[in-house]
N, C-alpha and C positions, 0 to 999 in steps of 0.2 A: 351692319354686317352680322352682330348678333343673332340680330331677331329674324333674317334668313337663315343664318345655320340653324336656329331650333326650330324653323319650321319646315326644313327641310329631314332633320332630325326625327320630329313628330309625325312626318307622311311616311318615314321609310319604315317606321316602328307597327305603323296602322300600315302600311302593306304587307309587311312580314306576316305568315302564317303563324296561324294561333296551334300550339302544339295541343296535339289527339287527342283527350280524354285518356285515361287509363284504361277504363273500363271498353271504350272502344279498340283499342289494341287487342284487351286481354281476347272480346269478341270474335275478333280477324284471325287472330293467334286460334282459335278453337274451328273456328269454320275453316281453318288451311290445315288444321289437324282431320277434322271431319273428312273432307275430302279424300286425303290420301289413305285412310281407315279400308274403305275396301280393299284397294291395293294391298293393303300391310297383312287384312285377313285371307286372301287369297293367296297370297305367299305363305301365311303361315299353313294354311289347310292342304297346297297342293303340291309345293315344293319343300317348306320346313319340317313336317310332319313326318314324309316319306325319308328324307333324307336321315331326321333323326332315328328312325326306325331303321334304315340300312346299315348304320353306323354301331347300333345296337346288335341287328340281327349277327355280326359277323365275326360278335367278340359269346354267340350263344351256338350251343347244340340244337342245330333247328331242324327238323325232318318234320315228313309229312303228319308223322304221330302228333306233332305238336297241335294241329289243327284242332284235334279231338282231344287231347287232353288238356292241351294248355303249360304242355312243360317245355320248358328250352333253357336248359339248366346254362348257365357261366361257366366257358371253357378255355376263357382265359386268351391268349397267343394263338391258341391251338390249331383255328382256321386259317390266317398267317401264313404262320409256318407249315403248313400243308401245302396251300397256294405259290407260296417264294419258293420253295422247294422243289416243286413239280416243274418239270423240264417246258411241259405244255405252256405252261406261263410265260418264259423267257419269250420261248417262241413265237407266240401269239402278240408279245411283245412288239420283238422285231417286225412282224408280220404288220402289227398295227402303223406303226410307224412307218414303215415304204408306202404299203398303200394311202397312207395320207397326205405323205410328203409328194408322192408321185400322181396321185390324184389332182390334187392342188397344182401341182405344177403345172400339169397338162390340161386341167379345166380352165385355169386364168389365161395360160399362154392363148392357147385359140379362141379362146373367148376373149381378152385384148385385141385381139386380131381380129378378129372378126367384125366387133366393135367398131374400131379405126376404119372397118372396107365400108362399115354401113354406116359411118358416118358422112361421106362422100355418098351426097343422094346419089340415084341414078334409077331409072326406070323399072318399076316392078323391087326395088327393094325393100317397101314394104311386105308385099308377094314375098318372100324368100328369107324375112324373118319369123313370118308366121308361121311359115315351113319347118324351119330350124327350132320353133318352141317345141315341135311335137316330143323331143325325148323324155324333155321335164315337164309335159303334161300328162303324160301317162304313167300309171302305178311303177314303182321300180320294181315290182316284183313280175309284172306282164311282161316289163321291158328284161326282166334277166330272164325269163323262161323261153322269151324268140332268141335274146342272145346263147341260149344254151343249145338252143336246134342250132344255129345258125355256127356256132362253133363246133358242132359234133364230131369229133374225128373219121367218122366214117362216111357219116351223111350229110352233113354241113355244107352250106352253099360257097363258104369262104375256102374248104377245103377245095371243091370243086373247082373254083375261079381260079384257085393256086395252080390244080393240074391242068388245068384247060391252059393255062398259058407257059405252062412247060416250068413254073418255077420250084415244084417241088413230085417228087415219084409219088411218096406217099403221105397221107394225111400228115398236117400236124397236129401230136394232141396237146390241142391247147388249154382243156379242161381236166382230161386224161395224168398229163405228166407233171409230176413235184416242182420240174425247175421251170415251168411255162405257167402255169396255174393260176401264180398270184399279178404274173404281169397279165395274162388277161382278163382277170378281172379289175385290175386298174385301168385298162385301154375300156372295157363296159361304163367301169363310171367315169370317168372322163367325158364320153360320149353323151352319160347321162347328164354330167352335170355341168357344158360347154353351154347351153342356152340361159341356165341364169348368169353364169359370169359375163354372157354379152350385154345380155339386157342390162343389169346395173352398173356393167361400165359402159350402156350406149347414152346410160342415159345420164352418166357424170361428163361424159365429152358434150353433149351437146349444151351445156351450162357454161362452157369453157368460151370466153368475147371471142367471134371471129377475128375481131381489129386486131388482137396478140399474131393472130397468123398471116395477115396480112401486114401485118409491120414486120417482122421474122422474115417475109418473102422480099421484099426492100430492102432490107438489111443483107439480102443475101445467103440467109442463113438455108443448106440444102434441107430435105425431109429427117433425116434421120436427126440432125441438128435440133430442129423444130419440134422432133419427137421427144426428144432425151431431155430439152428445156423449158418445155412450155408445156407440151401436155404431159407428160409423167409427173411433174411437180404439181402441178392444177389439180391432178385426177388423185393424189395422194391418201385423200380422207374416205373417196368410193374404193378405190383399191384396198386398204386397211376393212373398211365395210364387208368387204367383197369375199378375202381371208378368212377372217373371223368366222364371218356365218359358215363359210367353205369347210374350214375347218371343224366345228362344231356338229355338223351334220354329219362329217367325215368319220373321224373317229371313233364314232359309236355306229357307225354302219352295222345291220346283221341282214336286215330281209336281202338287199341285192346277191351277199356270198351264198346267206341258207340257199336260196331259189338257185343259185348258179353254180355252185359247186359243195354247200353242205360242208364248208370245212377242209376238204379236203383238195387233191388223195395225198394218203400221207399226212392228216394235217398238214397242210406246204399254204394254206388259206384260213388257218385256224389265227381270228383277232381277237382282240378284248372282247367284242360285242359277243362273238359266237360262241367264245367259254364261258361266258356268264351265261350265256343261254343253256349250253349243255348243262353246269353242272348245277344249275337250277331247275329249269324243266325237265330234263334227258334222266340225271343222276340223282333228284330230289335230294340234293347237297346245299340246300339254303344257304347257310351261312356261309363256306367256302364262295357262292355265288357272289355274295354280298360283298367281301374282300374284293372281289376283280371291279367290284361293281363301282364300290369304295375309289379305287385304282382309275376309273375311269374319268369319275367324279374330278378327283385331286389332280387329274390330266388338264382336264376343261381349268378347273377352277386357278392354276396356274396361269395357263396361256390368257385366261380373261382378266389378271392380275395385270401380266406384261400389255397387253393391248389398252388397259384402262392410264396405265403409267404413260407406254407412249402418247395416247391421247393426251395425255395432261403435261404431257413435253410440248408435244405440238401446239397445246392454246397457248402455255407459258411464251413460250418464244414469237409467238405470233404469227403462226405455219397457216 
């Protein structure tokens, strides 16, 4: 009995793995450092660089003078408190936030939907997604300058469709008027930005086992049932996906307002993106620029905090 336990002892000992070398780890350990080096220099040259320089410029006196001389004295708060102060800011604020919240809302929403009708093949709907890409294949700056004829208040074919069918006397200005302004160009991006929220959730549904909806259908369970429990939970990780990016592109929106409205009237469309642009390009106000820019920055870089956290809720639990 012995002399099988030790030789069952001596085979398990001779199969066990003979541990790495040192010098081979240290090896591994360097070529897995190598590898990711690009990465880390590309960040530091195209986003660390910039950022520290924004961060710099906003706490300095920086005008165009500085180019040529090279002076941008330290001016402390100063930029700040010009910025916080200024009523534009608030505004542009508020302003920023509907149109994202409202954008978002209105791009996921039809673009869920949309999703869900094209997920249910049926003839030529290939045909009629290729159709629906065209918003988001084309520049958004082409795509706001047809929507600015196309809203004209005088000339506009959407006005005209209004009174051809008797539901309005006279134009609406809907690029014209303070209180209409900023909803239409929320309804422009929306429209813009409905064919990528279909596509990446056409293409999280269809990952989703038929067999869940044909057991659901068994079970009895009606459509909206089937919707609210099987696919919304399924599709959670592209939706989150879906947000994110949405949002990120959103809030720093400037070509679609410049091209469509310029801010205004009234600033009534004046966002983060387009005061940093004024008082940068417009007012050669660097630094104040810098602040809003700063503002934008610490926007993102929250909501990418919250979204990283939920992720790491969701692995934790097992979502």
């Amino acid at each position: 009995m012995s002399t099988a336990h030790s030789s069952a002892t001596a085979t398990a000992r001779t199969a066990a793995p003979a541990p790495k070398p040192a010098s081979l780890r240290g090896r591994r350990s360097v070529l897995r450092h190598l590898f990711v080096l690009p990465a880390l220099v590309y960040m530091a040259l195209f986003f660390g660089y910039p950022l520290v320089r924004n961060v710099l410029m906003s706490f300095q006196h920086y005008t165009p003078k500085t180019y040529f001389t090279g002076e941008a004295p330290f001016n402390g708060l100063d930029n700040w408190r010009a910025v916080f102060s200024d009523e534009l800011f608030a505004h542009s604020l508020w302003h920023t936030a509907v149109f994202t919240i409202g954008s978002l809302a209105g791009q996921f929403t039809l673009g869920l939907a949309l999703a869900v009708f094209f997920s249910r093949r049926f003839r030529l709907s290939g045909t009629i997604r290729a159709v629906l890409l065209l918003p988001w294949l084309v520049p958004m700056v082409v795509s706001a300058v047809v929507w600015r004829r196309i809203l004209d208040q005088d000339h506009g074919i959407l006005n005209s469709a209004l009174q051809a069918l008797g539901l309005t006397d006279s134009g609406v200005p809907w690029l014209s008027s303070p209180g209409v302004a900023l909803l239409s160009a929320i309804l422009v991006n929306i429209w813009i930005g409905i064919p990528f929220n279909m596509v990446i959730l056409y293409g999280g549904l269809q990952e989703i086992p038929r067999e869940l909806y044909e057991a659901a259908s068994l079970d009895g369970a009606d459509p909206w049932r089937t919707f609210r429990s099987i696919t919304l939970p399924l599709l959670r990780p592209v939706i989150t996906v879906v947000l994110v990016l949405g949002f990120m592109s959103t809030v720093k929106i400037l070509d679609l307002i410049l091209a469509l409205t310029s801010g205004g009237p009234a600033d009534s469309t004046q966002t983060l993106g387009t005061v940093t642009y004024q008082l940068s390009f417009l007012q050669l106000d660097f630094g104040q620029g810098a602040v809003v820019g700063n503002v934008l920055i610490l926007i993102s870089a929250v909501f990418a905090v919250l979204y990283l956290r939920a992720n790491r809720a969701d692995f934790g639990t097992g979502k």
